[in-house]
DRENPA-3360 file (N, C-alpha, C; in nm, 2 decimals, always signed):
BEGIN
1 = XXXXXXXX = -1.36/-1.59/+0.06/-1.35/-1.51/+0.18/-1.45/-1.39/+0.18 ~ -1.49/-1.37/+0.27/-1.63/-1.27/+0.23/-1.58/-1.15/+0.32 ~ -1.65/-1.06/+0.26/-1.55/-0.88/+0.35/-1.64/-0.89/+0.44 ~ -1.58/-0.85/+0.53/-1.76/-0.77/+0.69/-1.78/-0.65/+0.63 ~ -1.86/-0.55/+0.62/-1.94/-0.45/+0.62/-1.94/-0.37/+0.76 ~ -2.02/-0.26/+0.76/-2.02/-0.22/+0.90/-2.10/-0.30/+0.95 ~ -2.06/-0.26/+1.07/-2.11/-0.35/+1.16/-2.17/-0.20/+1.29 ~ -2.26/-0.22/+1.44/-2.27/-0.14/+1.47/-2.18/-0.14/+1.60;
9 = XXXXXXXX = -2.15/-0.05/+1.65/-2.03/-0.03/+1.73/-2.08/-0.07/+1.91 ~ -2.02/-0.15/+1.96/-2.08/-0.22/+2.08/-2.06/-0.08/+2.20 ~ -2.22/-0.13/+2.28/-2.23/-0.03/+2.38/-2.15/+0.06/+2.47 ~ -2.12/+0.14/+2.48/-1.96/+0.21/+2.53/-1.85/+0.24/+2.44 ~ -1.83/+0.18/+2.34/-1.68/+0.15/+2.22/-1.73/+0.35/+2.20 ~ -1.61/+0.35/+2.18/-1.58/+0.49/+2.09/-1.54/+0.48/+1.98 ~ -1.54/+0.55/+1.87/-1.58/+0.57/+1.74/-1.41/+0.55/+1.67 ~ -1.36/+0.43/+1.60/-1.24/+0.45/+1.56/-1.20/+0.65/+1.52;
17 = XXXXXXXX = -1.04/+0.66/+1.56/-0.98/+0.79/+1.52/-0.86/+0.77/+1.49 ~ -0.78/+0.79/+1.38/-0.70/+0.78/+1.34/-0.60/+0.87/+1.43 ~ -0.63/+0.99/+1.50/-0.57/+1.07/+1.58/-0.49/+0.98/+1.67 ~ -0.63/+0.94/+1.73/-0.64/+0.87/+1.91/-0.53/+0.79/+1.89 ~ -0.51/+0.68/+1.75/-0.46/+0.60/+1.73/-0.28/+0.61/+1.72 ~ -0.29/+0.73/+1.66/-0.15/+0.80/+1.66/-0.07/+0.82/+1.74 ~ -0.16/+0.90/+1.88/-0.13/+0.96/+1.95/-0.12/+0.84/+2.06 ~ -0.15/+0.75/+2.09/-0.12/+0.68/+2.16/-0.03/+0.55/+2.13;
25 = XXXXXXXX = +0.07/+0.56/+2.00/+0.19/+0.50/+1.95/+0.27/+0.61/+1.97 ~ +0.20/+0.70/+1.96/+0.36/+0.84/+2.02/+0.38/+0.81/+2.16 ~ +0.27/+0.78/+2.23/+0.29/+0.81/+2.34/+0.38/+0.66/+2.42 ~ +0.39/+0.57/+2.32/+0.41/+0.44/+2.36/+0.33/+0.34/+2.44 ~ +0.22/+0.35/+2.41/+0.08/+0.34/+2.45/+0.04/+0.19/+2.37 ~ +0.09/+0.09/+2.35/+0.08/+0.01/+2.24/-0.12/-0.07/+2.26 ~ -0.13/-0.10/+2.42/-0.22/-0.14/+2.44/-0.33/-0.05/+2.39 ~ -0.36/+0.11/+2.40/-0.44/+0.19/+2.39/-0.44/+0.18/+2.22;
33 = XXXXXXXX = -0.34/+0.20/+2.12/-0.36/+0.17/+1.98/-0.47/+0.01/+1.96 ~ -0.40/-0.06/+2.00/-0.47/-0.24/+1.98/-0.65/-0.17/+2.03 ~ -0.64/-0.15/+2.13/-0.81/-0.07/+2.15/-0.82/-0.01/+2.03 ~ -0.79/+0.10/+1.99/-0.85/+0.13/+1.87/-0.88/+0.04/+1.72 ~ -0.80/-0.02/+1.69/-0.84/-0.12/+1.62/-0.98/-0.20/+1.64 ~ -0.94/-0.24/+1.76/-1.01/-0.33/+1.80/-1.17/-0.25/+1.80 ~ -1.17/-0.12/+1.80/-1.26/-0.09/+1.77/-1.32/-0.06/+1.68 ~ -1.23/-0.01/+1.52/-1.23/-0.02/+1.39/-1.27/-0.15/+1.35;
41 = XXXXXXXX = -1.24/-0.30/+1.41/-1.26/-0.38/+1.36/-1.42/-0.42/+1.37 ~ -1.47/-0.36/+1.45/-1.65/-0.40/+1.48/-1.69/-0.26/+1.37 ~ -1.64/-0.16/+1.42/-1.71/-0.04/+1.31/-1.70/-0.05/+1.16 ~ -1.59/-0.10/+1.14/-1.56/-0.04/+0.98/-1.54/-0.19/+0.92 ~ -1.51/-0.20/+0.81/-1.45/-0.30/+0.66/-1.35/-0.27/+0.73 ~ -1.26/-0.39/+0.72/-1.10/-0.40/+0.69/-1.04/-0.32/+0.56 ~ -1.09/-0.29/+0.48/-1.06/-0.21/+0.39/-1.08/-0.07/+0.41 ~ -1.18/-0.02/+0.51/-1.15/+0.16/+0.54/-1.06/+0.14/+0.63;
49 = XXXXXXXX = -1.07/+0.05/+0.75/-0.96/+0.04/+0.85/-0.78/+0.10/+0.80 ~ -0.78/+0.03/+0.66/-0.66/+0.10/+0.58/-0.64/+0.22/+0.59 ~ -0.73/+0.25/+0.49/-0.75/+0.36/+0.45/-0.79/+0.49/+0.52 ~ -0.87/+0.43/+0.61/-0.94/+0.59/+0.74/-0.82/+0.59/+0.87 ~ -0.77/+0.45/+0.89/-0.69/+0.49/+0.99/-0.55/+0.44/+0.99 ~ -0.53/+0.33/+0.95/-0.33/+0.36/+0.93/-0.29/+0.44/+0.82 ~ -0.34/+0.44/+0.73/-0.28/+0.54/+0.62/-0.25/+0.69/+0.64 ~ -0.45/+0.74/+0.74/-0.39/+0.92/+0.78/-0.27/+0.92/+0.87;
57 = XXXXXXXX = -0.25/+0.78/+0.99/-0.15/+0.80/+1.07/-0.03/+0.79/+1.03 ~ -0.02/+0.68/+0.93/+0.15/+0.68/+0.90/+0.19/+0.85/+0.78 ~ +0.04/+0.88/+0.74/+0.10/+1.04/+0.68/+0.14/+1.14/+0.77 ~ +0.06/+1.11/+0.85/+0.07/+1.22/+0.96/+0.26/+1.17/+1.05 ~ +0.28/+1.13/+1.07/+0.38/+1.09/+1.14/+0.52/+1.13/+1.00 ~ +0.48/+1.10/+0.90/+0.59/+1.11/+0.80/+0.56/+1.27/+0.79 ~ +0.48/+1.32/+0.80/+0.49/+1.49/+0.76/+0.53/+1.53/+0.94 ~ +0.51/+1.50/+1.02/+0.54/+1.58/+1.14/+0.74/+1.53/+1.14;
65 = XXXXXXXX = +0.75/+1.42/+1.10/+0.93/+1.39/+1.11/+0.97/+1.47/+0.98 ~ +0.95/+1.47/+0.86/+0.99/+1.58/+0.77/+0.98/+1.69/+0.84 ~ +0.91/+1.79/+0.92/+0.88/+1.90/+0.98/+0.96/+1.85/+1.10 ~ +1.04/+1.77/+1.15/+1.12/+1.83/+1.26/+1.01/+1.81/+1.38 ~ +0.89/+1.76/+1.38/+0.82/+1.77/+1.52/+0.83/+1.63/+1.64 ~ +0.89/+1.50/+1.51/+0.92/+1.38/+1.60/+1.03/+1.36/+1.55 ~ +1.11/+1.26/+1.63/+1.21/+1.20/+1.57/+1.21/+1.06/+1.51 ~ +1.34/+1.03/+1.46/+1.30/+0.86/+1.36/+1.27/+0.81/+1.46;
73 = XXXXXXXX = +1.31/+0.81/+1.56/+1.25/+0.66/+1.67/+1.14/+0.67/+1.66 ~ +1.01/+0.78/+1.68/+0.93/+0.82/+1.66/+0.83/+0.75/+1.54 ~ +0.88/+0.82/+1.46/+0.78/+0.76/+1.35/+0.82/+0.62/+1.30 ~ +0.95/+0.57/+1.37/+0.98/+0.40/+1.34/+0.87/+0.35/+1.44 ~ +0.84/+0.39/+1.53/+0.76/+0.31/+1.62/+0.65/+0.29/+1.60 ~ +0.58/+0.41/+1.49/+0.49/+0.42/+1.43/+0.42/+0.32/+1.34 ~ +0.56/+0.31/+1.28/+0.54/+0.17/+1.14/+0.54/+0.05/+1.21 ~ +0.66/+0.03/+1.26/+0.65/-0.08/+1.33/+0.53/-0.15/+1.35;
81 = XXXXXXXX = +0.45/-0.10/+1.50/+0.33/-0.16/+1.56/+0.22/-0.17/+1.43 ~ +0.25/-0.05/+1.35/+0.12/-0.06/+1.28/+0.16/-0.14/+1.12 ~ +0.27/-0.18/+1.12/+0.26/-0.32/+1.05/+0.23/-0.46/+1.14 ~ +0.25/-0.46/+1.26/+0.19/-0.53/+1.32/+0.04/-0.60/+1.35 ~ -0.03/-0.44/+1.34/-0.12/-0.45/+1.36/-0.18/-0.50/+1.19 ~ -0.16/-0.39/+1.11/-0.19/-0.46/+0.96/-0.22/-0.60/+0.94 ~ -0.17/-0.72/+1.01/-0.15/-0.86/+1.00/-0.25/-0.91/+1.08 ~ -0.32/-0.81/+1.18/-0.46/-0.87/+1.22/-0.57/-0.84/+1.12;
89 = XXXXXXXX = -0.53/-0.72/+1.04/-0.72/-0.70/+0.98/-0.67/-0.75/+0.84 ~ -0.55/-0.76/+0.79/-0.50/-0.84/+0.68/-0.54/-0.99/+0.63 ~ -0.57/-1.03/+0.74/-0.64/-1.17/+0.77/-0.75/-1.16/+0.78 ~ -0.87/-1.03/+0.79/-1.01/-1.03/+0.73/-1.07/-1.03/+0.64 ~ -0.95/-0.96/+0.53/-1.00/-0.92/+0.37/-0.91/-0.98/+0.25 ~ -0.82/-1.03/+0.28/-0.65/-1.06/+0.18/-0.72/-1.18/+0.15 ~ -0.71/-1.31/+0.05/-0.74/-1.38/+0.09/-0.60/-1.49/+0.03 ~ -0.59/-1.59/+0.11/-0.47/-1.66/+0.09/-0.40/-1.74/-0.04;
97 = XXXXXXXX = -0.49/-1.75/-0.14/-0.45/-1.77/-0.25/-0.56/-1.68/-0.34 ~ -0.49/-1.63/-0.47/-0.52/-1.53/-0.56/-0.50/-1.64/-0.66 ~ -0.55/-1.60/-0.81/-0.55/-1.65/-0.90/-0.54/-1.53/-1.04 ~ -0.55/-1.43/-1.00/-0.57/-1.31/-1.09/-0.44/-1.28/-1.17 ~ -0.38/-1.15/-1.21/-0.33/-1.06/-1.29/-0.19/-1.09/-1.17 ~ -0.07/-1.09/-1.30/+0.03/-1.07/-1.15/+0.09/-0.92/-1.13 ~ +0.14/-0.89/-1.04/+0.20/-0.77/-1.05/+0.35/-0.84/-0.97 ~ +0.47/-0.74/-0.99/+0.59/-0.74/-0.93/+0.59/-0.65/-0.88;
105 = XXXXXXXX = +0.65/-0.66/-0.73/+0.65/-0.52/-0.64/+0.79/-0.50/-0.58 ~ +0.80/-0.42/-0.57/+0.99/-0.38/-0.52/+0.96/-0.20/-0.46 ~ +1.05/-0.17/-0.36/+1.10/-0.02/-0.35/+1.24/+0.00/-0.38 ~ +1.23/+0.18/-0.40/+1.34/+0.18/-0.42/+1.39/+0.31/-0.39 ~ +1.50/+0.36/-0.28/+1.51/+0.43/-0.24/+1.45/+0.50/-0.10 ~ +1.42/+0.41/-0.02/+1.35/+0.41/+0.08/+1.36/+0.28/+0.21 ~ +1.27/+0.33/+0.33/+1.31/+0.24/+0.37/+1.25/+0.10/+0.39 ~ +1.36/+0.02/+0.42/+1.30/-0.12/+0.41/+1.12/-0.20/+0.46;
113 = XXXXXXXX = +1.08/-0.11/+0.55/+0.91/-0.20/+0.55/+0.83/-0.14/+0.46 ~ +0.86/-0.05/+0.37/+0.75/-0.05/+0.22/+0.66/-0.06/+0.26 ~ +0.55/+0.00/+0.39/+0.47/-0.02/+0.44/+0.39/+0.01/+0.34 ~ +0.37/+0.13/+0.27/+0.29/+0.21/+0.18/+0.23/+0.08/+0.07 ~ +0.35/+0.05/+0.03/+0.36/-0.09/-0.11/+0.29/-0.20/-0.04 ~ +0.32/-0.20/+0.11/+0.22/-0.31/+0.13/+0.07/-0.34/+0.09 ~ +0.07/-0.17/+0.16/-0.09/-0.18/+0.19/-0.17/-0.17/+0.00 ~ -0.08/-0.15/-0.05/-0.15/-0.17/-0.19/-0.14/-0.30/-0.27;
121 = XXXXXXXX = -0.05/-0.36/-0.22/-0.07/-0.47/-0.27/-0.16/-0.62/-0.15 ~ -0.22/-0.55/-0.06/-0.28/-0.64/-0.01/-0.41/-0.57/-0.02 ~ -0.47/-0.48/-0.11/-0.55/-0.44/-0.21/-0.53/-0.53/-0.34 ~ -0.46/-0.51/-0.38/-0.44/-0.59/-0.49/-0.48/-0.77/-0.52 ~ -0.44/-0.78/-0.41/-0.46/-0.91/-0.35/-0.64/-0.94/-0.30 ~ -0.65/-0.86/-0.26/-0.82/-0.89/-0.26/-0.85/-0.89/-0.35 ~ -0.80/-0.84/-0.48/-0.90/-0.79/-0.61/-0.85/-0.93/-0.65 ~ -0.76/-1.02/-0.60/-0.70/-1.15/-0.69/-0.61/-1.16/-0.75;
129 = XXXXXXXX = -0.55/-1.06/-0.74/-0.40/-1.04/-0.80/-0.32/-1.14/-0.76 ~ -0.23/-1.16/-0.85/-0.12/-1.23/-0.74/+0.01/-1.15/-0.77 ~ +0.09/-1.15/-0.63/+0.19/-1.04/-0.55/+0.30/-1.13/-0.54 ~ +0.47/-1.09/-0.69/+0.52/-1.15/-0.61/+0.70/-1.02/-0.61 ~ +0.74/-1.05/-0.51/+0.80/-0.94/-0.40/+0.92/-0.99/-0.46 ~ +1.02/-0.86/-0.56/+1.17/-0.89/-0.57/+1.23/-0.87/-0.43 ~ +1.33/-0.97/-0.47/+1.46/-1.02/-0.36/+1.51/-0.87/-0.36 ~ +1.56/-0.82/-0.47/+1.65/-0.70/-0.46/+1.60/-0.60/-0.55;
137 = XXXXXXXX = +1.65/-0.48/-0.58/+1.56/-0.35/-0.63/+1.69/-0.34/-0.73 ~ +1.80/-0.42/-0.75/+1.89/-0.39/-0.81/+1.87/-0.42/-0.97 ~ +1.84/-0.35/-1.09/+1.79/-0.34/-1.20/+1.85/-0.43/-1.30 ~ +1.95/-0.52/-1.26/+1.95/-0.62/-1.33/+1.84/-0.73/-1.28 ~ +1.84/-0.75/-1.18/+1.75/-0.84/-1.11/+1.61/-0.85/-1.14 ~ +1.57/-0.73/-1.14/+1.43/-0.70/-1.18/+1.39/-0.69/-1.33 ~ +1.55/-0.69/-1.43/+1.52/-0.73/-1.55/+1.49/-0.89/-1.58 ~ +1.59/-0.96/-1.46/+1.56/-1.09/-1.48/+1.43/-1.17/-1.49;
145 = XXXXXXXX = +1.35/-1.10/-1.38/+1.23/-1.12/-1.29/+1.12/-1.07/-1.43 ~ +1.19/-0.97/-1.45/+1.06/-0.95/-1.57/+0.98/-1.03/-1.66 ~ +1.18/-1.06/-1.77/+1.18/-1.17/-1.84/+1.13/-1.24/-1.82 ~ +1.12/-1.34/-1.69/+1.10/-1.47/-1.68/+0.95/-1.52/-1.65 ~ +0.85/-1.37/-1.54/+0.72/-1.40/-1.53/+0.68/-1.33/-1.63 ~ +0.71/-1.23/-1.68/+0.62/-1.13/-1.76/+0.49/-1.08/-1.69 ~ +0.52/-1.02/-1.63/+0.38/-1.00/-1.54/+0.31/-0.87/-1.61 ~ +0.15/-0.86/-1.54/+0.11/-0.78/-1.57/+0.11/-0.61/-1.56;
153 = XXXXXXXX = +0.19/-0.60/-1.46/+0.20/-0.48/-1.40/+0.37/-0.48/-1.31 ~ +0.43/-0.35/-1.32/+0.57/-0.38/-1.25/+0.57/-0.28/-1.14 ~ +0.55/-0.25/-1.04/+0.53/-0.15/-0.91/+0.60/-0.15/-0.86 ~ +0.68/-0.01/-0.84/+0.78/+0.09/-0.81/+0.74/+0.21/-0.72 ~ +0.78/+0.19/-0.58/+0.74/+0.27/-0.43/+0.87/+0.36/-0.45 ~ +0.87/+0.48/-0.48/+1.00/+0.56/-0.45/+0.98/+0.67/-0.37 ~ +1.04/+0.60/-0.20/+1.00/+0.74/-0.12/+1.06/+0.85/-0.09 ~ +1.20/+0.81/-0.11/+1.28/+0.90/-0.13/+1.33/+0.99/-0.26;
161 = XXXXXXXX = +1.34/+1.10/-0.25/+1.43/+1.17/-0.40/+1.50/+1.06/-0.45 ~ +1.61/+1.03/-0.30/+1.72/+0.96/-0.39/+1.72/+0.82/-0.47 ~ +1.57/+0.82/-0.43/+1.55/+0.71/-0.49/+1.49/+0.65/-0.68 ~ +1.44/+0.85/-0.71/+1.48/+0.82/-0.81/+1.51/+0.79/-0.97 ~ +1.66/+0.86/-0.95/+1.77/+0.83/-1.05/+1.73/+0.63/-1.07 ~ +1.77/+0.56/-0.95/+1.79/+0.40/-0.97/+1.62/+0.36/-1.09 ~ +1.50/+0.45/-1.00/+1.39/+0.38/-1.00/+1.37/+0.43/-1.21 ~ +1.41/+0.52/-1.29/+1.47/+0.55/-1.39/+1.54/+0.48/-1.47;
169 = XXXXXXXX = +1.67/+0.41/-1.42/+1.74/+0.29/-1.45/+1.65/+0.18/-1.46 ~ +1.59/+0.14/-1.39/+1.50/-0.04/-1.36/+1.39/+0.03/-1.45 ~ +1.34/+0.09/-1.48/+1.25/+0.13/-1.58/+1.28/+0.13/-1.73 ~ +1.37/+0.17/-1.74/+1.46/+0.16/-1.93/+1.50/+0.03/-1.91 ~ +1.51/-0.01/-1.81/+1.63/-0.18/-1.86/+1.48/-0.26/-1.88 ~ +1.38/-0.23/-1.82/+1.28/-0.31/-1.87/+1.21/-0.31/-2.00 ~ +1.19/-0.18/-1.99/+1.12/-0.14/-2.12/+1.24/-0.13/-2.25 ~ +1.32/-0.09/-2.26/+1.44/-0.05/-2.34/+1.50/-0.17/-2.37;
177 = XXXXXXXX = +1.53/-0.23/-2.27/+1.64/-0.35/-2.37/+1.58/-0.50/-2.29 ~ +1.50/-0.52/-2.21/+1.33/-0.62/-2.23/+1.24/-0.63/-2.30 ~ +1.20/-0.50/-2.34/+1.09/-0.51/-2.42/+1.01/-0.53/-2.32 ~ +0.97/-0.46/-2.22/+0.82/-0.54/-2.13/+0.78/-0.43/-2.20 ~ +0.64/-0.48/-2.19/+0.51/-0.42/-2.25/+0.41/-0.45/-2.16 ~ +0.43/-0.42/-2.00/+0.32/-0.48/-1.95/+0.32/-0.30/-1.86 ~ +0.22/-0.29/-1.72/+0.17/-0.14/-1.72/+0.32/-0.13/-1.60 ~ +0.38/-0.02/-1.60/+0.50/+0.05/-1.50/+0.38/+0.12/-1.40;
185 = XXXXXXXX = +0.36/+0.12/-1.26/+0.31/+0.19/-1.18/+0.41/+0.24/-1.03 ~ +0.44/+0.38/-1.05/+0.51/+0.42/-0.98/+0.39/+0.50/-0.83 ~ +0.50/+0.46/-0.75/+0.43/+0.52/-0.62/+0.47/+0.56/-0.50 ~ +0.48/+0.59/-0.39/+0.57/+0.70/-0.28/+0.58/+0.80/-0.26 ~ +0.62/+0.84/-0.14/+0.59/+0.97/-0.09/+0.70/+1.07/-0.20 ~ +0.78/+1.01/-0.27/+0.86/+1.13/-0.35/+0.77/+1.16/-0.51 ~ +0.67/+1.07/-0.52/+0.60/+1.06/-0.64/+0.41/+1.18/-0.57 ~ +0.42/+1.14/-0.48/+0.29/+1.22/-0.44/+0.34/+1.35/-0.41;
193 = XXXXXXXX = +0.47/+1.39/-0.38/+0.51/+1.55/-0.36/+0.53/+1.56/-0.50 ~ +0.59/+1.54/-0.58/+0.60/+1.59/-0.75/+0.52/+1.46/-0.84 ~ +0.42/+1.50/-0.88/+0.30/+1.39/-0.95/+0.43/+1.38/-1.09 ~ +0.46/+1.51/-1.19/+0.50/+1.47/-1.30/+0.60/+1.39/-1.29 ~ +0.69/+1.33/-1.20/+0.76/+1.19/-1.21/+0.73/+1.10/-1.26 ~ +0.56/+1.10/-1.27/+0.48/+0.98/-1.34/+0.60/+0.99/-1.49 ~ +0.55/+1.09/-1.56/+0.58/+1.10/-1.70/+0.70/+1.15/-1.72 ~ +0.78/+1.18/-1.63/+0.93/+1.22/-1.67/+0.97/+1.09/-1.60;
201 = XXXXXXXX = +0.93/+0.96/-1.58/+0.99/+0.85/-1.58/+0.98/+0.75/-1.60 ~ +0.90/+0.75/-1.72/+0.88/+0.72/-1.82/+0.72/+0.59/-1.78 ~ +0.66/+0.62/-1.68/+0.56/+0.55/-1.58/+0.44/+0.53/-1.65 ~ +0.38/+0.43/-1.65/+0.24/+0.44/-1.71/+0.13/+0.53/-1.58 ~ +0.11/+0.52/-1.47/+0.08/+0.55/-1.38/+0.09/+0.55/-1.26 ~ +0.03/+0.62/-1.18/+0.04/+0.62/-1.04/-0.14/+0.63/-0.91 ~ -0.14/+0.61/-0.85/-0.26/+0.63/-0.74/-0.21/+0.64/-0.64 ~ -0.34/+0.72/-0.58/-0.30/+0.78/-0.42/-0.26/+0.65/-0.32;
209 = XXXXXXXX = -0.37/+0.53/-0.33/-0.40/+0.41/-0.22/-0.42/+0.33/-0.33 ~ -0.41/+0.19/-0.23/-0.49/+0.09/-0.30/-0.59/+0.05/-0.37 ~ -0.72/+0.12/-0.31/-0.84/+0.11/-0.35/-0.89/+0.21/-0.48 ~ -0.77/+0.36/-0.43/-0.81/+0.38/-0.58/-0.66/+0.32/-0.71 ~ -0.59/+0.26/-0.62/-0.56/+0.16/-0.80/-0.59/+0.03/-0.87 ~ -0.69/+0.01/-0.75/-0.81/-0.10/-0.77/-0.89/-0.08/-0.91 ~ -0.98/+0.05/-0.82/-1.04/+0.09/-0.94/-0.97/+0.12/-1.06 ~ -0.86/+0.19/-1.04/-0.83/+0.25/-1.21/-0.76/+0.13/-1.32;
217 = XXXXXXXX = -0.72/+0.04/-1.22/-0.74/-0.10/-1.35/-0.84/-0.19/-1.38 ~ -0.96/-0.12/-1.34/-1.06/-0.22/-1.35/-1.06/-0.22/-1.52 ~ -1.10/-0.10/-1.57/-1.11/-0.13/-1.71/-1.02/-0.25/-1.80 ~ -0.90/-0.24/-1.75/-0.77/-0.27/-1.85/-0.79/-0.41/-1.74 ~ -0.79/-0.47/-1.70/-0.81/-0.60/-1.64/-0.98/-0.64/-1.60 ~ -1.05/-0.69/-1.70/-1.18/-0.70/-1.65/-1.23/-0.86/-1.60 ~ -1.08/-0.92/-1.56/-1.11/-1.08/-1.50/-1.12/-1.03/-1.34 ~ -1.03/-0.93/-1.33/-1.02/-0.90/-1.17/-1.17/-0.89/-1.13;
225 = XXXXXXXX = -1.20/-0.96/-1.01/-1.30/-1.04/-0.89/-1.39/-0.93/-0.82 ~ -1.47/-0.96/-0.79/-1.55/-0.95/-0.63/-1.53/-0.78/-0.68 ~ -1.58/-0.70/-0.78/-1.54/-0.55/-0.80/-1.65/-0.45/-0.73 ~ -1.78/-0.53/-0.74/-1.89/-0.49/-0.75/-1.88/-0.42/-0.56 ~ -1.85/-0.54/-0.54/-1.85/-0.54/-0.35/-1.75/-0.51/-0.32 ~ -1.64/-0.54/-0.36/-1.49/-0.44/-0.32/-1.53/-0.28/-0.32 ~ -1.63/-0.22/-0.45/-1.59/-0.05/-0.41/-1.72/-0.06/-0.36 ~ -1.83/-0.14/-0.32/-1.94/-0.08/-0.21/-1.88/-0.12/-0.07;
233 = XXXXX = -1.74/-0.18/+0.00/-1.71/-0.16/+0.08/-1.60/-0.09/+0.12 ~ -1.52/-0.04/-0.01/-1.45/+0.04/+0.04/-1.50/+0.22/+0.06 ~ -1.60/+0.20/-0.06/-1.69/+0.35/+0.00/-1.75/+0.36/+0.10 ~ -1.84/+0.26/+0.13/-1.94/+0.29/+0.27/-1.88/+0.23/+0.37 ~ -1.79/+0.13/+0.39/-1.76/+0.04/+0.50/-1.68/+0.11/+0.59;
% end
């Protein structure tokens, strides 16, 4: 599957904005959002699309409801559509079978669309990875899951605090009385407010997005695909 590049923005189109885009899911505006895409999708890579415009919006919406400025309906309606939307430009760059490195992905402490965990593992998934999604976050289950694929990497979204004491537990039961020896990458909005969780939980690492945890296993995985053109369109596209 081949990525688009920029492209130039058709006569009249206005310049994708992650604002506009926000602001017109606040507003319940869903057709005016789909416009914007739709105009990211001629301007940009599906891969800045991520990254330049649902990513600032769903931060922006999670820091204005922690501040008291929307309510949950609010920033649910937020995710919502724009998981929705995700499944259109998802289908420009993902590609439907992987062959690569596996990773296991789970949240924990948080809520259920893991939007954040998505969008990095359908990064991951372009790089060739293959993604496969525990049933439950409950740390026997995910010792099972270990055991049995041994994968290469075990990914842990913890967006809540209270999330985690558990995400602590599923980490010793792997490493402690599994023995995995494959890389722990912890990630979420409770890990990006306090970084040292990395290492007081016993984590091999963490990244901001997908694209930069693209890159930071390039070294340590050097079968992962298409690298060359993955970061000349996630930089310039």
């Amino acid at each position: 599957m081949q990525t688009r590049g920029r492209r130039p923005v058709r006569g009249g189109a206005r310049r994708p904005n992650y604002r506009r885009y926000w602001l017109a899911l606040y507003r319940r505006d869903v057709a005016g959002a789909e416009q914007v895409v739709e105009e990211a999708l001629v301007a940009w890579s599906p891969q800045r699309i991520y990254l330049r415009l649902f990513e600032p919006a769903l931060n922006l919406s999670g820091t204005l409801w922690a501040r008291g400025r929307i309510t949950h309906d609010d920033e649910h309606f937020v995710t919502h559509h724009t998981l929705r939307l995700m499944r259109r430009v998802r289908r420009q760059f993902v590609p439907l079978e992987t062959d690569g490195p596996l990773a296991v992905a789970t949240g924990v402490g948080q809520e259920s669309h893991l939007i954040g965990l998505r969008m990095v593992c359908d990064f991951l998934a372009w790089a060739h990875w293959r993604i496969h999604w525990l049933s439950s976050n409950d740390r026997g289950v995910a010792g099972d899951v270990v055991d049995r694929l041994r994968p290469d990497a075990l990914l842990l979204s913890i967006g809540l605090d209270r999330g985690v004491v558990p995400a602590r537990r599923i980490i010793r039961e792997v490493r402690r009385r599994r023995g995995y020896k494959g890389l722990i990458i912890v990630g979420g909005r409770a890990i990006n407010c306090d970084p040292t969780l990395v290492t007081r939980l016993e984590a091999d690492m963490t990244a901001l997005n997908g694209a930069a945890l693209v890159r930071a296993l390039r070294p340590r995985f050097p079968q992962m695909g298409r690298w060359r053109t993955a970061e000349a369109s996630v930089a310039g596209g």
